[in-house]
C-alpha positions in Angstrom: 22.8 -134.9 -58.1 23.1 -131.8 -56.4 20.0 -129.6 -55.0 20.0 -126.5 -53.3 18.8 -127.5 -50.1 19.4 -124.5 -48.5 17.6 -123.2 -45.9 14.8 -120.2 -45.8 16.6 -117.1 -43.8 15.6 -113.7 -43.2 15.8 -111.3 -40.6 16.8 -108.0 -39.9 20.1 -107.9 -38.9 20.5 -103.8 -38.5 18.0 -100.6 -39.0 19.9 -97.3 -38.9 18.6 -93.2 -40.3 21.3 -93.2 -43.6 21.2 -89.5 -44.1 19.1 -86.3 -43.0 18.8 -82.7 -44.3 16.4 -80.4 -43.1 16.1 -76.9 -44.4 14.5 -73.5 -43.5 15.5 -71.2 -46.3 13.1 -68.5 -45.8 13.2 -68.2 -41.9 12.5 -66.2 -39.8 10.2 -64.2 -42.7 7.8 -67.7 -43.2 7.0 -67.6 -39.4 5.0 -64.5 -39.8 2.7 -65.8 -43.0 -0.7 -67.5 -42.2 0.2 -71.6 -41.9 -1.5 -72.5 -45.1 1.1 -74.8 -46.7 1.1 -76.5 -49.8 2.8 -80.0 -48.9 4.5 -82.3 -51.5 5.8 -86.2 -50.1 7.9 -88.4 -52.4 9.2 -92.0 -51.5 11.7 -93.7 -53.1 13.0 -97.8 -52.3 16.7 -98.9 -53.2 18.2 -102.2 -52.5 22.0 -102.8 -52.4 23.5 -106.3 -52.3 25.8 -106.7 -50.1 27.0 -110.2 -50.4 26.4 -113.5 -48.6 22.7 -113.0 -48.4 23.1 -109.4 -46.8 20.7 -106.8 -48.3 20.4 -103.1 -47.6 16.9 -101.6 -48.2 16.8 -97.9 -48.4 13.8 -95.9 -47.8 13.8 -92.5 -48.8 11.0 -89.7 -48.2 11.3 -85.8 -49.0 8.9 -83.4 -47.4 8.2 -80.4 -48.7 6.2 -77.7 -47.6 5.8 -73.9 -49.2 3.5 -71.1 -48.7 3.1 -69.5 -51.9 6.2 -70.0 -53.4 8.4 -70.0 -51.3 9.9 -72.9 -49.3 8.3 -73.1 -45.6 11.0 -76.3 -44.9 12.4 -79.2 -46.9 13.3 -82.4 -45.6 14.2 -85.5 -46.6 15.4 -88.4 -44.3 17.2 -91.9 -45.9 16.1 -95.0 -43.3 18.0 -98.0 -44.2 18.4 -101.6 -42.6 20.5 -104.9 -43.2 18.2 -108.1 -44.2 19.9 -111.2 -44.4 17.7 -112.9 -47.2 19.0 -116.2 -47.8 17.2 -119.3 -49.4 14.1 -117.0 -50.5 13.0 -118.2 -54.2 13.4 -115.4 -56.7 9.8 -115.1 -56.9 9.4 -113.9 -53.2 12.4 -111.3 -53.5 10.4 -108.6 -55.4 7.7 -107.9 -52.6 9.8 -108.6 -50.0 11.9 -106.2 -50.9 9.5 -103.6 -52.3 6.7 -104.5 -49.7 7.6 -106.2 -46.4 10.9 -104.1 -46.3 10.1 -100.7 -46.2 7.1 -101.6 -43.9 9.4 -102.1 -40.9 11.5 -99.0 -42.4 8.4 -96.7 -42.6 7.9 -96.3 -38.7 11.2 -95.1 -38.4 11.3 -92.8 -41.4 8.0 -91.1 -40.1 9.1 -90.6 -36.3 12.4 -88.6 -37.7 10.6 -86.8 -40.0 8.2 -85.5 -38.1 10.6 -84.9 -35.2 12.6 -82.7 -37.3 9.8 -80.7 -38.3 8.9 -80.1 -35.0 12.3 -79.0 -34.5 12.3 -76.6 -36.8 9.4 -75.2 -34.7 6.5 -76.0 -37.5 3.5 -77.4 -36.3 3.3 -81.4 -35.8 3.5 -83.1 -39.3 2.8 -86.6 -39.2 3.1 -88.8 -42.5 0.2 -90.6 -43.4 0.4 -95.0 -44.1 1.5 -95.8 -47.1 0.6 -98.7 -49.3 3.5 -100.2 -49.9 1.7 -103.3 -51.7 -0.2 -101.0 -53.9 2.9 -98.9 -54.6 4.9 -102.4 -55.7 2.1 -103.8 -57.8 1.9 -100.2 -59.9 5.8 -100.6 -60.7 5.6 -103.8 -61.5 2.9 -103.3 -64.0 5.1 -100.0 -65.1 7.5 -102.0 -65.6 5.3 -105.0 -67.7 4.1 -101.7 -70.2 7.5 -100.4 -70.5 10.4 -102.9 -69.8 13.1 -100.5 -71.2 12.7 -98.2 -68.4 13.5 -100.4 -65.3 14.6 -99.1 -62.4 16.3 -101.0 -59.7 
């Protein structure tokens, strides 16, 4: 009789900024308009196995911000970290991937984000919590009403 007896691990094992772009396209013109802007955020989760109980979770958010129409500054900054997930039933995978994960992320995604827009010399943009439970539960009840369209 064999059981899998293995032990509950996780921890982070590495949290590192995967890729950055920041853009100005209509500089030095946008400096001169009133500071109105329209401001659009998306997030977007990925998980990668890679192997032995080694997971990267990738956290993706893309500012935008545009006065009228055109672009004041776009940017978008990929956080990622290494979790070593081993001996977690299959259960528990889901929201600590999609929940717990891009919680520790999120700090980190929000301090370069908003010190690249401060770079760009736009006033201080700080991104507001997110609910990553909330966010997890509504794709997993997207996914319920429309299982052909799963997204991992």
């Amino acid at each position: 009789m064999t059981e899998n007896t293995q032990e509950r691990q996780f921890s982070i094992q590495r949290i590192y900024t995967k890729d950055i772009s920041f853009e100005t396209p209509n500089t030095p013109e946008i400096f001169m308009q009133e500071w109105k802007p329209q401001v659009n955020v998306n997030l977007n989760n990925a998980v990668k196995d890679l192997g032995e109980g080694n997971l990267e979770v990738a956290l993706t958010v893309t500012v935008t911000a545009k006065i009228e129409d055109k672009t004041a500054f776009l940017v978008e900054v990929t956080q990622a970290g290494i979790f070593l997930a081993r001996g977690i039933p299959e259960e528990e995978m889901g929201p600590l991937l999609g929940v717990y994960c891009p919680n520790v992320l999120f700090p980190y995604v929000r301090e370069t984000v908003s010190d690249l827009i401060t770079r760009g010399s736009f006033p201080q943009f700080l991104l507001a919590p997110v609910n990553f439970e909330a966010l997890y539960a509504q794709q997993m009840q997207q996914q319920q009403e429309s299982p052909e369209k799963v997204e991992h």
